[in-house]
Every structure is written in C-alpha cells, then in structure tokens.
C-alpha positions as CSV (number, residue, x, y, z in Angstrom):
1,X,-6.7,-22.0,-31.0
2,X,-3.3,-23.1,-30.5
3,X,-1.5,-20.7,-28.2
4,X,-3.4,-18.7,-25.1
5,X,-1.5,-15.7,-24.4
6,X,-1.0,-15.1,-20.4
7,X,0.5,-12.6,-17.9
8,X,3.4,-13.8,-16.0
9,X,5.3,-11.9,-12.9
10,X,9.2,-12.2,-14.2
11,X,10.6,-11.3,-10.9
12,X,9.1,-8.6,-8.4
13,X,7.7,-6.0,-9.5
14,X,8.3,-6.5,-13.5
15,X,5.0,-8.7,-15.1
16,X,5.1,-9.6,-18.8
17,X,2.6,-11.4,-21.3
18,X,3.6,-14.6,-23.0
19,X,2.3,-16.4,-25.7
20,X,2.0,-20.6,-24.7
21,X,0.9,-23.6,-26.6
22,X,-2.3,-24.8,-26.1
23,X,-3.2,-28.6,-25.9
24,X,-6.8,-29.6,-27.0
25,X,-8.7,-31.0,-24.2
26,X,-9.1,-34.8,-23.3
27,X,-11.8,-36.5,-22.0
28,X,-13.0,-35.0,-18.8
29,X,-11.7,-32.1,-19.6
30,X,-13.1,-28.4,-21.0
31,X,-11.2,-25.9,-23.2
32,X,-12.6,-22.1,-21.9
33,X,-11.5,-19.0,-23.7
34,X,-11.7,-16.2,-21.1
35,X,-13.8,-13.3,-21.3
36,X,-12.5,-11.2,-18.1
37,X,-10.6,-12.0,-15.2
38,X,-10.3,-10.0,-11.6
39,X,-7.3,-8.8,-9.7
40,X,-7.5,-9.6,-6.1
41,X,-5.2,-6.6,-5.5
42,X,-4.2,-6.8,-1.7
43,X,-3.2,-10.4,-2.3
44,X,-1.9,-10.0,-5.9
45,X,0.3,-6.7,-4.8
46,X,1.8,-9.1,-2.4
47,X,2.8,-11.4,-4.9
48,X,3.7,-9.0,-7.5
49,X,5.7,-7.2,-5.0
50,X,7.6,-10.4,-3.9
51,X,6.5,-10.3,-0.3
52,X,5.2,-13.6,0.1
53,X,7.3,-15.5,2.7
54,X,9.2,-18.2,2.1
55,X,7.2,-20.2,5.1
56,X,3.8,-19.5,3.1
57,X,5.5,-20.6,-0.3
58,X,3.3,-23.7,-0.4
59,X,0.1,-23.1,1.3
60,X,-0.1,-19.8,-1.2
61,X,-0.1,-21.7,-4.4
62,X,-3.1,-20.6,-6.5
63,X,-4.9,-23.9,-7.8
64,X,-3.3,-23.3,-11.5
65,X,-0.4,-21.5,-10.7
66,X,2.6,-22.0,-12.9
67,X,6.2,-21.6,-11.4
68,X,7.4,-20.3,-8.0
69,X,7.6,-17.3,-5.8
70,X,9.2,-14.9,-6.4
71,X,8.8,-15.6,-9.9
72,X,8.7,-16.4,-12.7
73,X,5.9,-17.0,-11.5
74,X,1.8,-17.2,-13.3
75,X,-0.4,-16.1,-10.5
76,X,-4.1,-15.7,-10.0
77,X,-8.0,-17.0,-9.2
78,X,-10.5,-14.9,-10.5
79,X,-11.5,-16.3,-14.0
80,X,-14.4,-16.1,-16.2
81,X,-14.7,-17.4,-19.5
82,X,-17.1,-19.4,-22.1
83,X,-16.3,-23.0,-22.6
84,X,-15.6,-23.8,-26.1
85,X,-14.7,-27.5,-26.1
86,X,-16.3,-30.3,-23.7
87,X,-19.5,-32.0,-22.3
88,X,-22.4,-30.9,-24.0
89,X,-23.7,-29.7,-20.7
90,X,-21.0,-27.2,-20.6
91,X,-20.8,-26.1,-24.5
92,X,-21.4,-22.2,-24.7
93,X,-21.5,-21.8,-21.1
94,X,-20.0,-19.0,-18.8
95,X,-18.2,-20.7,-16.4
96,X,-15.9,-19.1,-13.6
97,X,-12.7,-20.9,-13.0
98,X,-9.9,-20.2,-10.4
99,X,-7.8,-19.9,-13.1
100,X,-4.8,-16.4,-14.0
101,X,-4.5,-14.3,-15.9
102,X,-4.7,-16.0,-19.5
103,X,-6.7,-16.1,-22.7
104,X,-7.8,-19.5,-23.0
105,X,-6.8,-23.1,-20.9
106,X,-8.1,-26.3,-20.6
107,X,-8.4,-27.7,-17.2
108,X,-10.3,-30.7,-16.0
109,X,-14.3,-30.2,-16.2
110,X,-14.7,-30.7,-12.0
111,X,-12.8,-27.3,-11.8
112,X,-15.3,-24.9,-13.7
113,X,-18.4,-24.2,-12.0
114,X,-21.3,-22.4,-13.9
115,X,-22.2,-19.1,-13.5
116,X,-25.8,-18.5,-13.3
117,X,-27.2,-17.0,-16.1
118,X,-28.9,-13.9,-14.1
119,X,-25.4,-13.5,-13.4
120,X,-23.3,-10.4,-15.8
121,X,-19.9,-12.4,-17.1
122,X,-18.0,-9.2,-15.2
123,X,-19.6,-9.5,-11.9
124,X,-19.1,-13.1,-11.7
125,X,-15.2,-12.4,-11.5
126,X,-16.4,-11.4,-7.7
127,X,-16.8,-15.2,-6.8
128,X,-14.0,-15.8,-5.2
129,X,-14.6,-12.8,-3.0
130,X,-17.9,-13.6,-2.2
131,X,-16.6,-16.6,-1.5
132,X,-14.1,-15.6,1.0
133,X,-16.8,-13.4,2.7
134,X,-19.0,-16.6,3.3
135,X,-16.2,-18.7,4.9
136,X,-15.6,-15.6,7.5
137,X,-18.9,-15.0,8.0
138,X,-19.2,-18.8,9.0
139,X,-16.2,-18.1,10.9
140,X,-17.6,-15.2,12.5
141,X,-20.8,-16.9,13.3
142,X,-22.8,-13.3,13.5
143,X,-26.1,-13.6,15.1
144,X,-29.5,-11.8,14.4
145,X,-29.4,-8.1,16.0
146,X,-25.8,-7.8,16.0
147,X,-23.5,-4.9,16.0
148,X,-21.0,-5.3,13.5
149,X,-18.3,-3.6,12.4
150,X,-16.3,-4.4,9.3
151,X,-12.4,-2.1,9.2
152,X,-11.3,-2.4,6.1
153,X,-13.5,-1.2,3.0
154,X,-11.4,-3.3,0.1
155,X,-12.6,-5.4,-1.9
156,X,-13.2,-8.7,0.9
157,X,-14.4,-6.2,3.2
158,X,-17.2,-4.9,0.9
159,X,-18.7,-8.2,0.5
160,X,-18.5,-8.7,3.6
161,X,-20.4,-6.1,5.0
162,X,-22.7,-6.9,2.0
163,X,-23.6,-10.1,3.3
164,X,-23.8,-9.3,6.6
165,X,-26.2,-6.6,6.3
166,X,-29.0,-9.2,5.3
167,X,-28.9,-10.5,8.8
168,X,-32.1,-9.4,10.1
169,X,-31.6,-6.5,12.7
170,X,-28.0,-6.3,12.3
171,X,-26.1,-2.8,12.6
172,X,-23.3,-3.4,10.3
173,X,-20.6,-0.6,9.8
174,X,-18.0,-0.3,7.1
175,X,-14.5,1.7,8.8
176,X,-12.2,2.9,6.3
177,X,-10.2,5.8,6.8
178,X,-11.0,6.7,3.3
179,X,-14.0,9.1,3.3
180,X,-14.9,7.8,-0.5
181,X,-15.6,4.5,0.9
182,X,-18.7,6.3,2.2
183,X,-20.4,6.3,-1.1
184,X,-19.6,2.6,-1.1
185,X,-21.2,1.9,2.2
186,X,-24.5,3.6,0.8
187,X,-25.0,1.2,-1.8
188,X,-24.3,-1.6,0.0
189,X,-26.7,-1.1,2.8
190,X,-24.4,-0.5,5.3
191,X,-23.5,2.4,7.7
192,X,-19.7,3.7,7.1
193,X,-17.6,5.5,9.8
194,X,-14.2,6.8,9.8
195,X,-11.4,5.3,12.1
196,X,-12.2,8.5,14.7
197,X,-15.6,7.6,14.6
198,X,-15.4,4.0,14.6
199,X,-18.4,2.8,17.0
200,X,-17.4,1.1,20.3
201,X,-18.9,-1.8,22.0
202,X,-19.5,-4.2,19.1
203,X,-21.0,-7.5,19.1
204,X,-18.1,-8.5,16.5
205,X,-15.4,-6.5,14.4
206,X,-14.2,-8.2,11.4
207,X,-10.7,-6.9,10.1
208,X,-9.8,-6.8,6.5
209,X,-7.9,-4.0,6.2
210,X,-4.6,-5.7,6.0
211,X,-3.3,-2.9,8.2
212,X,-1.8,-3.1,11.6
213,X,-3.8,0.3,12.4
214,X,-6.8,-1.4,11.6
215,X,-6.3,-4.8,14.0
216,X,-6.0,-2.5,16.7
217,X,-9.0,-0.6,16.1
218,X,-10.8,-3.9,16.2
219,X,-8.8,-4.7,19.5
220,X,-10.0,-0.9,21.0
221,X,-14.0,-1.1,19.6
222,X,-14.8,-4.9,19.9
223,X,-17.2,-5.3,23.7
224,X,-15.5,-7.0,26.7
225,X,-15.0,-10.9,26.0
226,X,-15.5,-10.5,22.1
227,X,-14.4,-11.5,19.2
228,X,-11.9,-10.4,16.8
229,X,-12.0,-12.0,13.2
230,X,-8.5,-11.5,11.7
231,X,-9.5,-11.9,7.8
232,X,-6.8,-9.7,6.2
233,X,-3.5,-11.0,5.3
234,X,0.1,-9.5,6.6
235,X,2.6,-11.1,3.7
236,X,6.0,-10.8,5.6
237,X,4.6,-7.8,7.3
238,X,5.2,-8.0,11.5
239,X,2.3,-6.7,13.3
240,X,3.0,-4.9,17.1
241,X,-0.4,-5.1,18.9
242,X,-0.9,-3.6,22.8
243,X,-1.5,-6.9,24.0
244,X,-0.1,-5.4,27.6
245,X,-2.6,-3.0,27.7
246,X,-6.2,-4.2,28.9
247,X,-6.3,-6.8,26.1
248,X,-6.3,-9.7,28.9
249,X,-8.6,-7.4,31.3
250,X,-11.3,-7.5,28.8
251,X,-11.2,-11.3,28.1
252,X,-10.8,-10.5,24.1
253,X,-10.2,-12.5,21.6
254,X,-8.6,-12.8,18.2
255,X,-9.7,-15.6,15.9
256,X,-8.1,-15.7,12.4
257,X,-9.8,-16.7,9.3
258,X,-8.8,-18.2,5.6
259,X,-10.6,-19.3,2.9
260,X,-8.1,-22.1,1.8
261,X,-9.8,-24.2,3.6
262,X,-13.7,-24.6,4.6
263,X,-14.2,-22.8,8.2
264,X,-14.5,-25.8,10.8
265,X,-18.4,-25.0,11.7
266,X,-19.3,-26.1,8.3
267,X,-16.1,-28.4,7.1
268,X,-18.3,-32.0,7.8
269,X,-21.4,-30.7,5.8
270,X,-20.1,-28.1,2.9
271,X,-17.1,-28.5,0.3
272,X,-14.9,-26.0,-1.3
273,X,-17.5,-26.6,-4.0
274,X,-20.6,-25.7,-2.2
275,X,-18.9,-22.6,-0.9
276,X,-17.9,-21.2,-4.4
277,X,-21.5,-22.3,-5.9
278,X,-23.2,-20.0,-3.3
279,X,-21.1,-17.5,-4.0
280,X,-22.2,-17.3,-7.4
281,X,-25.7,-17.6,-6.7
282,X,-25.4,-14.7,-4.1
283,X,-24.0,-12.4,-6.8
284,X,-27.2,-12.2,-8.2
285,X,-27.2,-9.3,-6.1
286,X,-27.1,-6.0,-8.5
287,X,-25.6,-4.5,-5.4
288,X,-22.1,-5.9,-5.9
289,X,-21.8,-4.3,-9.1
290,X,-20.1,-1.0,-6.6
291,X,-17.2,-2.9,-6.6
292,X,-16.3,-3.2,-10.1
293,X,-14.6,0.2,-10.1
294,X,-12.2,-0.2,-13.6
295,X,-11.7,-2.0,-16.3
296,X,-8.5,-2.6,-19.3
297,X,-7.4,-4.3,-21.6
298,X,-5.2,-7.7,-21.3
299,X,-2.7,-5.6,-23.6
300,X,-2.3,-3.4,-20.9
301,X,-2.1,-5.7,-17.9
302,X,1.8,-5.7,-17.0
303,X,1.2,-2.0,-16.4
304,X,-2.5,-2.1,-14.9
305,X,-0.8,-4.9,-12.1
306,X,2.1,-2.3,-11.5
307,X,0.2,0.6,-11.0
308,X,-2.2,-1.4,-9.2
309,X,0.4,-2.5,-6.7
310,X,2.2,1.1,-6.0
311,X,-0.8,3.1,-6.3
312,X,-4.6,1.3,-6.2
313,X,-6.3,4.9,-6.1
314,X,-9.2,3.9,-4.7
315,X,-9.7,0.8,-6.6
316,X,-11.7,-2.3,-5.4
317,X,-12.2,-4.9,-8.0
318,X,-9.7,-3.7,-11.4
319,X,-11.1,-6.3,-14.1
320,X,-9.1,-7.1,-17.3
321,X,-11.2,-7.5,-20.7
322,X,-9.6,-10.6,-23.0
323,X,-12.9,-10.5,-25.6
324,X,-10.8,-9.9,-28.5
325,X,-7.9,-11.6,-27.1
C-alpha cells in the first residue's frame, strides 16, 4: 500500500474522500489497514456541522486529527483495523485505534490497543463509548441499591445505563422521549420511561441527551441535595436552566463530566490507557451489539455523515465497512 484513502470535512456541512500517501512504518511504529470505523454522531454532527466554538478549538482536537475547525478538517476516534506491519506481537492482530475515518495509517505502536479476541471487529468500534461511560460512571460514583436515571438514550447514554445496570440492586432507567428507545432499554437490562413519566426522587440522574429539555428534567427528578452529572456536550449551544426556581432550596447539584481527561477519583491510580483497555474487555458483553443499528460502505461516507447530521433517524452507532477498501 501506498496511498490510504480517507474522509475529510471540506467546510461545514460538505465531507469528501481523498486519496493520501502512505509512509511505511518506522521502528516503534505499526501500519493498520482498517476494517470498520464508528461515527460518534452527536459529537461528529457538531463538527460536521461547524459548531464547535472557537474557545474549544484546542481542547476538541481528536488524537490524529488532521487540519482545523471548521475545516478542512480529518475528524474522528472510533477505529478498528488489523495491523499489517510491526512487532511480531501485533502482526495480524485486531487492534482499535482512536484514529478517522481512513483506510489504512501508521501510527506509533503505544497508540493501538488490542482488542480481545472474544471481541467481533464491529463491536469493538464501541470502545471509545464504553470508554466514556466508565469515566462518568467514576464520575458519578453510583452506589449499590441506587435509583438511577439515565436522560438521553444515544449512543453514550446506552452504555451507560449498560454498565450501570450491573450494580447490584440498582434501579436504572433509560428517559428518551423516543418510545423506540424502549426496545433498546429491554435489551440492555434496563427499565425505559418517557420524559412524562420520568421517575422522581433519584439517587442520581446522568444527562446525555445533549438537550436543554433533558438537563432540566435531571434538575426536576434528581432527590433534594443530589447530584446531576452533565455528560452531554452543548457545541456553541446556550443552555437557560430555572436556576431561580427551587434549584438552591433543594441543595442540588450539577457536576460536569468529560472523558478527555481521567475523572479525578481515579486520575493517581488509572491512565487513559487502563480506561480504554477496560472498555474493551467490558464489550465482551453480546448485549452492546443493540447499538450497532446500520452499517455502509466507505464509498458512501460523505453522504452517510450528511444524512447522519440532518436526520440520524433513530440511529445509535452508524459503522462504515473499509474491507475492500
């Protein structure tokens, strides 16, 4: 191989594939030819749509992105692929990279991580999902018994629930106001309500919904003195919350969480390493397979991102196939 071909956002809104050279590796390094990657669509729509603001420029860089928001700009994190070239360890092995949209790269060996062998190639696109569920579940700190609600039944707010449904005696409940989601919910183990029926009085609410609807639902069901975990992320969205209301009355609290960074109750003892190898090893759960809900082909992806962005119909984790890339 001497060129990768890769999907690039031009400006917002328009996406286009490229061809690139492609170096051989050096030492220390791998050469991986992909065999699917994920869209993360509530973050990817932001950056396709050009809503990233200029204050979050920097700290929004994906590890391998190329160029700059707006765009051009080669965005994503969700990468798995077979190395082809490197330590004999690593020959043949399906490895999962935060790595976009593209058909083959060689990065340093350190940034590949292997995905266990139980694991399906497709699933193992989840990782860095998975892995954003861990670091707000260590930021939410849920204990055993608690009533938890989840708002927000994308694809962050899935694993979520996911994993927080193994806590022994927990009551976890998936909100979403979209009554498909229900379906969802059964296979994960979880119990799924709609916004009107969103149980009150719980232990902890975790928001993903990315909505401002949704943060105040956590704000209106959480019990006095608790805890809201703000997990979704607002782009250059402004959010108008009653905080006049009996927000200060009721002692609540809203606690933000992010996974570019390990949450501070396990940052001395865990790296971002450790976090993303447990996440793979937790996908050996059959149950995340629910949110693999469509698949295409890299040919397709400049109009997969675009519908994607205007009109996700339902979708959770949209997967793009580069076998025969």
């Amino acid at each position: 191989m001497s060129e990768a071909t890769a999907f690039w956002i031009d400006r917002p809104g328009v996406g286009a594939l490229r061809t690139e050279p492609l170096r051989a590796p050096g030492d220390g390094e791998v050469l991986v030819r992909t065999l699917h990657t994920g869209v993360s669509r509530g973050t990817e729509a932001t950056v396709f749509g050009g809503l990233v603001p200029a204050s979050e420029h920097e700290r929004m860089r994906a590890p391998f992105q190329e160029g700059d928001f707006a765009g051009p700009v080669k965005y994503g994190y969700l990468n798995v692929g077979r190395v082809e070239q490197g330590p004999e360890a690593l020959m043949g092995r399906v490895v999962f990279t935060l790595y976009p949209h593209q058909s083959a790269f060689v990065v340093p060996e350190a940034a590949v991580i292997a995905v266990p062998e139980d694991v399906p190639a497709r699933r193992g696109v989840l990782a860095g999902a998975v892995e954003t569920a861990v670091n707000v579940l260590w930021d939410a700190a849920p204990l055993v018994g608690d009533r938890v609600s989840v708002i927000g039944g994308g694809m962050i707010g899935c694993c979520v629930a996911r994993l927080a449904g193994s806590i022994p005696g927990a009551e976890v409940t998936l909100v979403d106001s979209d009554p498909s989601r229900r379906a969802v919910a059964e296979q994960l183990g979880v119990r799924f309500a709609g916004p009107d029926a969103a149980p009150r009085g719980q232990d902890l609410v975790i928001d993903t919904s990315g909505a401002e609807a949704g943060l105040r639902l956590a704000l209106e069901t959480v019990v006095d003195e608790g805890e809201v975990i703000e997990a979704s992320w607002f782009g250059d969205r402004s959010v108008t919350l009653p905080l006049g209301a009996d927000f200060h009355s009721r002692r609540l609290t809203i606690r933000s969480s992010q996974v570019g960074s390990v949450s501070p109750r396990r940052r001395d003892r865990r790296s971002t390493t450790d976090r993303l190898r447990l996440a793979l090893d937790l996908l050996r759960d059959p149950a995340f397979d629910v949110l693999l809900t469509g698949t295409s082909s890299w040919r397709d992806l400049p109009e997969v991102m675009a519908g994607l962005a205007k009109a996700p119909d339902g979708a959770l984790c949209h997967t793009i196939d580069w076998r025969d890339a």
